[in-house]
FILO-935752 format. One record per residue: residue number from 1; residue in one letter; x, y, z of N, C-alpha, C, O, CB in turn. Coordinates in nm, 2 decimals. Glycine has a CB too. Layout:
BEGIN
+------+------+--------+--------+--------+--------+--------+--------+--------+--------+--------+--------+--------+--------+--------+--------+--------+
: zase : tiro :   n_xx :   n_yy :   n_zz :  ca_xx :  ca_yy :  ca_zz :   c_xx :   c_yy :   c_zz :   o_xx :   o_yy :   o_zz :  cb_xx :  cb_yy :  cb_zz :
+------+------+--------+--------+--------+--------+--------+--------+--------+--------+--------+--------+--------+--------+--------+--------+--------+
:  NUM :    A :      X :      Y :      Z :      X :      Y :      Z :      X :      Y :      Z :      X :      Y :      Z :      X :      Y :      Z :
...
+------+------+--------+--------+--------+--------+--------+--------+--------+--------+--------+--------+--------+--------+--------+--------+--------+
END
This chain:
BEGIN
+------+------+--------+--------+--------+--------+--------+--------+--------+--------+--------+--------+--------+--------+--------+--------+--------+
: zase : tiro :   n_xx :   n_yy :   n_zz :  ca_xx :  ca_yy :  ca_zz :   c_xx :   c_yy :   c_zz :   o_xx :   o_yy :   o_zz :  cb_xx :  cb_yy :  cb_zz :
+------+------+--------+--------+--------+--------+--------+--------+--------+--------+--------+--------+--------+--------+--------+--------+--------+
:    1 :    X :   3.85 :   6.43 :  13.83 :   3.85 :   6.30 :  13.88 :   3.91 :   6.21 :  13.77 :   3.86 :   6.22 :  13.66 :   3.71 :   6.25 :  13.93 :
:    2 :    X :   4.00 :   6.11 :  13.81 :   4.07 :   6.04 :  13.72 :   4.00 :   5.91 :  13.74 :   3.91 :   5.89 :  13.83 :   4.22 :   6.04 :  13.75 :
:    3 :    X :   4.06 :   5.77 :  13.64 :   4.02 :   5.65 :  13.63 :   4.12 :   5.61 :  13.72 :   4.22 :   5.69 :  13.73 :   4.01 :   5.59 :  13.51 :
:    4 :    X :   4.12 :   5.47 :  13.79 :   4.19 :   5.41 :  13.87 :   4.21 :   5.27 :  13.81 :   4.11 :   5.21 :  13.77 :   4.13 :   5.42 :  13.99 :
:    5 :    X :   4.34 :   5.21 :  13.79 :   4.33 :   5.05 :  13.77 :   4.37 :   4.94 :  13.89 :   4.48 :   4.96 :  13.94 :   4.44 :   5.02 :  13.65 :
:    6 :    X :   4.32 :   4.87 :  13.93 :   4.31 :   4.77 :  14.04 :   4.30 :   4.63 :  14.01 :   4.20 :   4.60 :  13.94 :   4.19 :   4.81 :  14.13 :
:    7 :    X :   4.38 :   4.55 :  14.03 :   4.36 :   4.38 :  14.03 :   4.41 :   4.33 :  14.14 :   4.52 :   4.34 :  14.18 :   4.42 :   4.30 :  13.92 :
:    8 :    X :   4.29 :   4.25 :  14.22 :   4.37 :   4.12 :  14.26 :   4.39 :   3.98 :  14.25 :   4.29 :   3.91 :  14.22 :   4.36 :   4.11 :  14.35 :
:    9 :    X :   4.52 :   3.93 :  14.27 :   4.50 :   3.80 :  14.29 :   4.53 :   3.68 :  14.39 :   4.65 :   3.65 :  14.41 :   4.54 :   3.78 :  14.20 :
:   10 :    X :   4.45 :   3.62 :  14.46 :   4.45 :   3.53 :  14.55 :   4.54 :   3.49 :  14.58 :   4.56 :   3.44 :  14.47 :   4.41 :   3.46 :  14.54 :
:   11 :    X :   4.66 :   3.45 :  14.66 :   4.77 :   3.39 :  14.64 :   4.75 :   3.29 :  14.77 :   4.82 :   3.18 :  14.75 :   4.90 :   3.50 :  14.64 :
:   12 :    X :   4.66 :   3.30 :  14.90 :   4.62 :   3.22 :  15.00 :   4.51 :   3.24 :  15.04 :   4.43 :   3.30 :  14.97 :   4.69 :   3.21 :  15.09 :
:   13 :    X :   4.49 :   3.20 :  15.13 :   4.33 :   3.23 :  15.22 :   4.34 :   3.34 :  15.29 :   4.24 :   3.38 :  15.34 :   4.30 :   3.11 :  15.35 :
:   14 :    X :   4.43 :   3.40 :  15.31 :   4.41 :   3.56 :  15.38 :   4.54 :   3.60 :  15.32 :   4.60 :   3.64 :  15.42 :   4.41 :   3.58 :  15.57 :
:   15 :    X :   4.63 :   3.63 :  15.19 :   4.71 :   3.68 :  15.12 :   4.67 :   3.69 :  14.97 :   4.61 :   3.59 :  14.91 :   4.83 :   3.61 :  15.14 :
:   16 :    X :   4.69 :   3.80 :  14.92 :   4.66 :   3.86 :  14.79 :   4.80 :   3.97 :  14.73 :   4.86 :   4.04 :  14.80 :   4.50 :   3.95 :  14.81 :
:   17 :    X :   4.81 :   3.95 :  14.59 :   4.92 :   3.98 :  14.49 :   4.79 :   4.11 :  14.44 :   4.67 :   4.09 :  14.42 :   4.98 :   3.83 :  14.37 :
:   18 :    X :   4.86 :   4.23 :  14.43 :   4.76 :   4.34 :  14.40 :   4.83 :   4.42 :  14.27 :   4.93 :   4.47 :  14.30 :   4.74 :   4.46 :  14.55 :
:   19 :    X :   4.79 :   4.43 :  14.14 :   4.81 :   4.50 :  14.09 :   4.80 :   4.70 :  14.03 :   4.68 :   4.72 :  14.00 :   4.79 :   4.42 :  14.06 :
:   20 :    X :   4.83 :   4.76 :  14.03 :   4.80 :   4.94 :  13.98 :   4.82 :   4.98 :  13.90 :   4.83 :   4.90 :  13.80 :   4.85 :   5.04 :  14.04 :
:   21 :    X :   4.85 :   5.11 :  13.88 :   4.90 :   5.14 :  13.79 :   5.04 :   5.18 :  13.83 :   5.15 :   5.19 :  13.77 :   4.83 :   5.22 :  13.73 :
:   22 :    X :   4.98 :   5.20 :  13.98 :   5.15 :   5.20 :  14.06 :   5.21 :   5.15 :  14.07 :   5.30 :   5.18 :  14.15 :   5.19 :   5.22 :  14.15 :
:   23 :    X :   5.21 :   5.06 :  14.02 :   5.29 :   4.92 :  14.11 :   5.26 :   4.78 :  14.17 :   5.14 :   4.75 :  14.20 :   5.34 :   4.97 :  14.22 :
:   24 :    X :   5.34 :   4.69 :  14.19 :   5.26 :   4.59 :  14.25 :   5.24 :   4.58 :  14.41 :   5.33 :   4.63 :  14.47 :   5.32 :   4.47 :  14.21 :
:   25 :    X :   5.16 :   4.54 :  14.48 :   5.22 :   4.50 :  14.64 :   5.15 :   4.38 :  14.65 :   5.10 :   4.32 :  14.56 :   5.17 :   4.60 :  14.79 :
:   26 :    X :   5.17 :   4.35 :  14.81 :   5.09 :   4.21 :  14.84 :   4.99 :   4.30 :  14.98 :   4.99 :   4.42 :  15.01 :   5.21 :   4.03 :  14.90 :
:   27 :    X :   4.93 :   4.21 :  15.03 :   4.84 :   4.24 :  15.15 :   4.81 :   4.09 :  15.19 :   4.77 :   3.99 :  15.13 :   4.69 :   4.35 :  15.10 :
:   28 :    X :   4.85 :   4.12 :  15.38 :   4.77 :   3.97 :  15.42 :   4.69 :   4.07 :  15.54 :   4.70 :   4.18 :  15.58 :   4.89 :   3.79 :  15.51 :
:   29 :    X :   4.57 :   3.92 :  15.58 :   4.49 :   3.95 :  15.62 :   4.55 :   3.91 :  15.79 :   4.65 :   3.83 :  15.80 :   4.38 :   3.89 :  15.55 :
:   30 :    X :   4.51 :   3.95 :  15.88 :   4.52 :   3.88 :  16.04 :   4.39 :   3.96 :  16.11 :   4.38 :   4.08 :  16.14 :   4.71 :   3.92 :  16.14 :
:   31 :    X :   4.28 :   3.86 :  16.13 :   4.17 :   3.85 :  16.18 :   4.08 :   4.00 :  16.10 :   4.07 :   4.02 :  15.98 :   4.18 :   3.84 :  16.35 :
:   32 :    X :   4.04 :   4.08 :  16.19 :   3.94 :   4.19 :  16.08 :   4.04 :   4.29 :  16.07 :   3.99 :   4.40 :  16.09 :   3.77 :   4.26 :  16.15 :
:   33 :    X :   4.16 :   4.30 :  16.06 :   4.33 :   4.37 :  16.02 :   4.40 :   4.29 :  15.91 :   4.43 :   4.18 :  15.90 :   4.45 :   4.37 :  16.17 :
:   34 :    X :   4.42 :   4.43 :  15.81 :   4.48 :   4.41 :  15.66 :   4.60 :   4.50 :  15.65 :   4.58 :   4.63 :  15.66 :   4.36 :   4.44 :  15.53 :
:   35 :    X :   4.72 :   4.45 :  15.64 :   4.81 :   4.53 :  15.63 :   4.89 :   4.49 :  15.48 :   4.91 :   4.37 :  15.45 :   4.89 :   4.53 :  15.77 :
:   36 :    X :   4.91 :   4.62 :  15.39 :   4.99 :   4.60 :  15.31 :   5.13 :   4.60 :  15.26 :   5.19 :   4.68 :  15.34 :   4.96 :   4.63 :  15.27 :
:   37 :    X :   5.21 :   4.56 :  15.17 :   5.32 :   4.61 :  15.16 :   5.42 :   4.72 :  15.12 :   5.53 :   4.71 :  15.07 :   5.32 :   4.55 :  15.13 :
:   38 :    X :   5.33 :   4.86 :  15.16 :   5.32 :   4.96 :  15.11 :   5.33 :   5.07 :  15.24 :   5.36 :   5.18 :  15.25 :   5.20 :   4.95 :  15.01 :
:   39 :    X :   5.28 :   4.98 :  15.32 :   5.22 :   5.04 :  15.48 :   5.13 :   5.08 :  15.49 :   5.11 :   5.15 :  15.59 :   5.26 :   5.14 :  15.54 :
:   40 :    X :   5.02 :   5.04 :  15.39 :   4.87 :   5.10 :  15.47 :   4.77 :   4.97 :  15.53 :   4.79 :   4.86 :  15.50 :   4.75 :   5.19 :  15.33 :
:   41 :    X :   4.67 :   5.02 :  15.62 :   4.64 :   4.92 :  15.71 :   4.47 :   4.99 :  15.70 :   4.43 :   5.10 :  15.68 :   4.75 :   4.92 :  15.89 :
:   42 :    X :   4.41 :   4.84 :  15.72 :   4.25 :   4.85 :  15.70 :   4.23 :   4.77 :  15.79 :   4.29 :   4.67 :  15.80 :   4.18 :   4.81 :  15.57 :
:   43 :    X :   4.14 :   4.81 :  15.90 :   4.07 :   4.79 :  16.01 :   3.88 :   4.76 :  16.02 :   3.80 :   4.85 :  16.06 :   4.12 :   4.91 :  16.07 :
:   44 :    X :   3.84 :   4.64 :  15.99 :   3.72 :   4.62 :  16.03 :   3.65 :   4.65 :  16.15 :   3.64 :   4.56 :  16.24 :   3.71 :   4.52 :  16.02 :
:   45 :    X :   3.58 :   4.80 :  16.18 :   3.49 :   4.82 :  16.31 :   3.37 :   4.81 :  16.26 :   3.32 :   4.83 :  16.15 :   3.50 :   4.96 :  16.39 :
:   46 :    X :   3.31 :   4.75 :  16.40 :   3.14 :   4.72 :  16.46 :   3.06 :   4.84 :  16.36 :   3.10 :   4.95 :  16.31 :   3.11 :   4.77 :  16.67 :
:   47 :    X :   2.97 :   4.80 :  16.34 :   2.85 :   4.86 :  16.27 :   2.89 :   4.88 :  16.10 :   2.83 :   4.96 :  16.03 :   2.81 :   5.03 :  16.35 :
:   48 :    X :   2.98 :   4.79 :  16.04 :   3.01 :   4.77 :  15.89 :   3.11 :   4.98 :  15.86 :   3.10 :   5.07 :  15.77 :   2.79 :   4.73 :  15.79 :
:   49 :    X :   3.20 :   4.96 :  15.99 :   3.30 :   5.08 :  15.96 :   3.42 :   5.05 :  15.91 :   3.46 :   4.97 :  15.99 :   3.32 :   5.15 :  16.06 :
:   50 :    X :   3.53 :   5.08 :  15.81 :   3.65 :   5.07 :  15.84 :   3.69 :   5.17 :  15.84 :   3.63 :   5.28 :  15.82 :   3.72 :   5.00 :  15.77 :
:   51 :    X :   3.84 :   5.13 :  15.90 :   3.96 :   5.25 :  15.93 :   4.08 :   5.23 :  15.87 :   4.16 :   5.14 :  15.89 :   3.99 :   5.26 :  16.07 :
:   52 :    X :   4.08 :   5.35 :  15.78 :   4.20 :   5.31 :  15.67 :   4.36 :   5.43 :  15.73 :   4.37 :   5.55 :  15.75 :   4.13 :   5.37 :  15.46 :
:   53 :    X :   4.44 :   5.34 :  15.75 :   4.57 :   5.39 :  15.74 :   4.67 :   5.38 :  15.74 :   4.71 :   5.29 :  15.66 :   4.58 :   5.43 :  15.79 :
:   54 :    X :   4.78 :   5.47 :  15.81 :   4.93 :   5.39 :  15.73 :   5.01 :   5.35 :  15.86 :   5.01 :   5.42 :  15.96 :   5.04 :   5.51 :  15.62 :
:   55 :    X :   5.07 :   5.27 :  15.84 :   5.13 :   5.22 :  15.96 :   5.31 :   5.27 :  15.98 :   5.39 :   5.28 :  16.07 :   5.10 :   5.05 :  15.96 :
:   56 :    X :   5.32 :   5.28 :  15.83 :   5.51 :   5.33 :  15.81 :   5.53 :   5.47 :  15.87 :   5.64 :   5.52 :  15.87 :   5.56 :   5.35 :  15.63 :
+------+------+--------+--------+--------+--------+--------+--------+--------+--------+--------+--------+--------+--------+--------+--------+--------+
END
């Protein structure tokens, strides 16, 4: 198991500037759906579940 590096930074009220070690992306929010600029997509379900995937 490796270390991971992660930052974000705010850029609006539902948009964020994400740093890695991979690289940069952004991610906005639209209601309990987060899609990034990378193609992966996070989904807020009932009972505190998400659903992570890729949309490309």
């Amino acid at each position: 198991m490796g270390f991971q590096y992660r930052k974000r930074k705010k850029l609006s009220k539902d948009s964020w500037l994400n740093y890695s070690g991979s690289g940069v992306s952004t991610s906005k929010r639209f209601g309990p759906v987060t899609v990034n600029s990378r193609g992966g997509v996070w989904v807020k379900l009932p009972g505190g579940l998400t659903y992570r995937g890729k949309w490309k």
